[in-house]
N, C-alpha and C positions, 0 to 999 in steps of 0.2 A: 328777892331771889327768884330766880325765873324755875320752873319744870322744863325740862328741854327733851327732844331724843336726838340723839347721837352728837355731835359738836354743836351745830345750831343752839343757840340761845335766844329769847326776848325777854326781853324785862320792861319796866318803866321807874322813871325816876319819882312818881306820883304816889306812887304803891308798889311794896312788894306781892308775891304771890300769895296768895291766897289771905290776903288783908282789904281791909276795904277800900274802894274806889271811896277817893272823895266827893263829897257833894258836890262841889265845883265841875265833873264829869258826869253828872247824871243829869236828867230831867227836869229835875227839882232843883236843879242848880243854874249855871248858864251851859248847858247843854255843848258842851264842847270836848273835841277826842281829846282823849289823853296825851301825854308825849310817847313815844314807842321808843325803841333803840335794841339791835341786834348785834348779832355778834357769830363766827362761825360757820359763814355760808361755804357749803360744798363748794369743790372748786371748779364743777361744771356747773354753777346755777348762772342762769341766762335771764330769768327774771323772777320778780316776789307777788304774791299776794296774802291778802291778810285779811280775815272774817272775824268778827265777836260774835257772840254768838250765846244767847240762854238758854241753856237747855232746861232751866226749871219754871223757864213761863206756864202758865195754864194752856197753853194749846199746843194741839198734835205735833209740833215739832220744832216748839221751844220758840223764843224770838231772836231772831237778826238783828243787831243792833248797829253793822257795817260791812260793808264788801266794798274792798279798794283793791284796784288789780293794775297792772302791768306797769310795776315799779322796779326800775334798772337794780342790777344786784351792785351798783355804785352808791348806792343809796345804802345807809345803816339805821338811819333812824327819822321818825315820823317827828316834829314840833308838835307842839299842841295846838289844835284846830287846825291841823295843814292837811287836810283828807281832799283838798279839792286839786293840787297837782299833779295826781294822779286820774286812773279809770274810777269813776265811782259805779256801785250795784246798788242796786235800790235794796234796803232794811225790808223789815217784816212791815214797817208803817205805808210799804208802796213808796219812797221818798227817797234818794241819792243822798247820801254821807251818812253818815254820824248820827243817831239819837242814842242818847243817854238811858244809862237805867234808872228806871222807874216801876218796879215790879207793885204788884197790887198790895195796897194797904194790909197788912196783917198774914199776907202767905208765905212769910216766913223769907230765910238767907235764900240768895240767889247766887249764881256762880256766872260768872261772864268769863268768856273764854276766849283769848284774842288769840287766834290761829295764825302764823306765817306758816307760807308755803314756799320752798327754795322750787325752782320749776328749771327741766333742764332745757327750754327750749323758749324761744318768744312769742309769744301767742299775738295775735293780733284780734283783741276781742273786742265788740263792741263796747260803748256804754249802755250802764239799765242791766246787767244780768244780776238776776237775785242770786239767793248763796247757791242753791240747787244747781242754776244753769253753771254756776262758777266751778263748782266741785265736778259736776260731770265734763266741763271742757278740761280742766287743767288732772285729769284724775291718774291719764295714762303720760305726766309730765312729774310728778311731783316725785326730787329725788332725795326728797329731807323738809320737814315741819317741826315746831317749835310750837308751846304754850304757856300763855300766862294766865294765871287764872284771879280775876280780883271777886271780891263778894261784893253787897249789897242787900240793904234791908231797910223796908220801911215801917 
C-alpha cells in the first residue's frame, strides 16, 4: 500500500509501505532498484522525477540513495534495475543510479523514501544533479508528489 497526497499514488510490487525492502534491493544484496509503478498523475503533468532518499543515515542530511529525472508522464512504472533509461543524479555515494541500502550495523530501522514528483512542465536538465540541485530546479514545477516508504535494518 502506498502513502499518497492527493490522487497520485506509488507503490511497488517488492514491498508494501512501510515493510521491509528485501535484500535482493539493498547493498548487501545484488544492489539493484526496485520495481516502481504509479498511478494518478494530474492531468497537466508534463514530466516525473523520483528521489529515495534516508533520512535516518548519520549525516547532516540523511543519504540519497537515487535521483532519476525527466521521465514522460507515459511512463507509469520503473522495472527492476531499469534506472539507466532515464536522467540519472548522482546518490550521496557521488555515483549515477541506484545504490541500495545498507545503513550502518546496529543503528537501528531506517526509512527510505521513494519520492515521485508530477512536474507541470519539461525541464530539460542536465545529467549529475544530486537531490539538492533536483529539488531546487523542479521546486516552482511540482503540481503533485507521492511516497512509498520501505524500511531496512541491519
Amino acid at each position: 500500500m502506498a502513502l499518497n497526497i492527493k490522487d497520485l499514488r506509488i507503490a511497488s510490487p517488492a514491498f508494501s509501505s512501510l515493510d521491509r525492502i528485501p535484500k535482493h534491493y539493498t547493498a548487501l544484496g545484488d544492489n539493484v532498484s526496485p520495481p516502481l509503478e504509479w498511478s494518478g498523475l494530474p492531468p497537466k503533468t508534463q514530466q516525473l522525477a523520483l528521489i529515495c532518499h534516508d533520512p535516518d543515515a548519520p549525516l547532516p542530511y540523511g543519504f540519497t540513495h537515487w535521483v532519476l529525472y525527466g521521465i514522460p508522464p507515459t511512463v507509469s512504472q520503473l522495472a527492476e534495475a531499469s534506472d539507466s533509461k532515464f536522467i540519472e543524479g548522482m546518490n550521496s555515494s557521488d555515483k549515477p543510479g541506484y545504490t541500495g541500502p545498507m545503513p550502518p550495523e546496529g543503528h537501528g530501522l531506517h526509512h527510505y523514501y521513494f519520492w515521485l514528483y508530477a512536474l507541470d512542465t519539461e525541464l530539460d536538465l542536465k545529467p549529475g544533479l544530486n537531490c539538492q540541485q533536483l529539488l531546487d530546479a523542479i521546486a516552482n514545477h511540482v503540481i503533485e508528489q507521492a511516497r512509498l516508504v520501505g524500511v531496512y535494518e541491519r
